[in-house]
Residue, then its C-alpha position, 0 to 999 in steps of 0.5 A: x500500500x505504501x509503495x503504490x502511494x508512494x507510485x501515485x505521488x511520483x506520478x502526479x509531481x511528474x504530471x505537475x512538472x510537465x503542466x507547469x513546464x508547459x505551461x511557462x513555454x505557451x505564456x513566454x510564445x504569448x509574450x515573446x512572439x505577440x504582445x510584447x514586439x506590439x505593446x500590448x497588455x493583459x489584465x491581472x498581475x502579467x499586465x501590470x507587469x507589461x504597463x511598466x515595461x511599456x511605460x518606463x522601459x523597466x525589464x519585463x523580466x525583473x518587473x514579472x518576479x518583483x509584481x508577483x512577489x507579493x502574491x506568492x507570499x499570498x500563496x504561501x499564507x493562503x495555499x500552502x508551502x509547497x503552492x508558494x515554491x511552485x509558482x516560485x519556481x514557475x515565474x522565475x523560469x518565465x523570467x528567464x525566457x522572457x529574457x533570453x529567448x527570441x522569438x520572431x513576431x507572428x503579425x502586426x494585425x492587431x486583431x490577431x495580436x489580441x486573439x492569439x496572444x490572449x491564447x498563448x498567454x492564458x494556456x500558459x496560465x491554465x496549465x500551470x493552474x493545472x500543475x498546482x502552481x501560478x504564473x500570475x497572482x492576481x486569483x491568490x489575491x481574489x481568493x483571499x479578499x473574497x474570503x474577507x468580503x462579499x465578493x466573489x473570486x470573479x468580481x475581484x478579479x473584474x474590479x482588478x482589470x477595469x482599473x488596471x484598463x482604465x489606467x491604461x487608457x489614460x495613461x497610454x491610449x484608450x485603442x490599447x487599452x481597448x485591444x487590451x481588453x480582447x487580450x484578456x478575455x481571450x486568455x481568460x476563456x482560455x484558462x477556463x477551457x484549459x481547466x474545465x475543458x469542453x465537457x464541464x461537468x454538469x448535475x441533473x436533478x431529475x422528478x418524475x412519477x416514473x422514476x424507477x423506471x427512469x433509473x433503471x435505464x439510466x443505469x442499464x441503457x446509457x451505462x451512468x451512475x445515479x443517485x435517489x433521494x428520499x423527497x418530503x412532500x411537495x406540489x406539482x404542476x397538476x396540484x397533487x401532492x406527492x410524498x416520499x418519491x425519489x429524486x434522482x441526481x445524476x452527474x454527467x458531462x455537458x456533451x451528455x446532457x442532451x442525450x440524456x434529456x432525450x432519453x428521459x422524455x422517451x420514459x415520461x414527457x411530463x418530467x420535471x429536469x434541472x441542470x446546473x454547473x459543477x466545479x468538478x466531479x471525479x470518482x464512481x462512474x463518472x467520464x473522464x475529461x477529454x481534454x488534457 
């Protein structure tokens, strides 16, 4: 038993390592061959780390370690100890790329600076996310003011870039600040596809008066686990009230869903279905990913 923990934690440092590495080479492309040779920016810590390059000609390098600083000691206090020295070791490298590597610029369309720079540079930071480390702090800083707030991860992070834009605009231009701004959502949906994927788990509430039927050919036609909960007493869209039925839940990816759903209605046209988003499931029957 020791020795097949022992095995699985190997496993998972090495897939760590291959994540981050990976990781640092997409953001220093992104970097490298896009934004820099065309001066644009990003939103979150990476950004203010290219508005001081643009605006004071200070060494990207040295700004992208002294900006992130203080958000890896975040990390320390908030994450861990181990968290911390990962990403430590993540920004420094990007560092060194960004400094020594030369990378041809791609286009001067700036369209296509915004887009694939903004992809570049959000894969970079999806997969070191993935391999448990960051290559730009801003989402410690999120975490830890919202948990001191009422805010959510994603409103602090929002606040953070419309004042990082807004200050951009003022002080270089308002068409590089807006340009900038596609940058940002492009990584931003990148990092989101590189951390859920294209099949985002998605759990589905299920009532029908038919419901072991519905169970069971969940379970023995499409092959998907299924949980049934004991229901109080409730009211329906006929009036009638019903008591101690089953309510099924069922965690399925998104490319499920619709066959699912289709599947249901065949057995009962009158049933009552609510989907919602999961952050992550794993374990029983549950698909895997596809993607990464």
């Amino acid at each position: 038993m020791h020795l097949f923990r022992l095995k699985i934690s190997i496993n998972q440092h090495i897939k760590n390592i291959v994540f981050i590495t990976l990781g640092v080479l997409m953001a220093s492309i992104g970097l490298k061959g896009f934004l820099l040779p065309n001066e644009f920016l990003d939103g979150g810590a990476m950004g203010v780390s290219l508005m001081g390059n643009l605006l004071f000609d200070f060494n990207l390098s040295i700004l992208i370690i002294v900006v992130n600083l203080p958000f890896i000691f975040l990390g320390y206090q908030q994450v861990s100890r181990l968290f911390a020295f990962k990403s430590t070791i993540a920004i420094i490298v990007l560092a060194v790329l960004v400094h020594y590597i030369e990378i041809p610029m791609v286009t001067t369309d700036k369209l296509l600076i915004a887009v694939f720079g903004g992809f570049f540079l959000g894969a970079g930071i999806g997969l070191s996310i993935r391999g448990g480390s960051v290559i730009d702090g801003t989402e410690v800083l999120a975490i830890m003011v919202s948990r001191k707030s009422s805010l959510s991860v994603g409103d602090v992070i929002a606040i953070f870039n419309v004042l990082l834009f807004s200050l951009a605009a003022v002080l270089i231009n308002i068409e590089v600040a807006l340009y900038s701004m596609l940058t940002y959502l492009a990584a931003s949906k990148t990092v989101d596809f590189i951390l859920n994927g294209i099949e985002e788990y998605i759990g589905v509430f299920i009532i029908s008066e038919k419901n072991q039927i519905i169970k069971e050919s969940i379970i023995n036609d499409l092959g998907r686990g299924i949980t049934a909960f004991k229901s109080g007493e409730g009211y329906g869209s006929n009036g009638v009230s019903r008591i101690n039925e089953d309510i099924l839940f069922c965690a399925i990816t998104r490319l499920e869903v619709t066959n699912l759903i289709n599947h249901i209605e065949q057995i009962d046209p009158d049933v009552f279905i609510i989907q919602y988003p999961l952050k992550d499931a794993r374990g029983g029957m549950i698909k895997r990913r596809s993607i990464i």
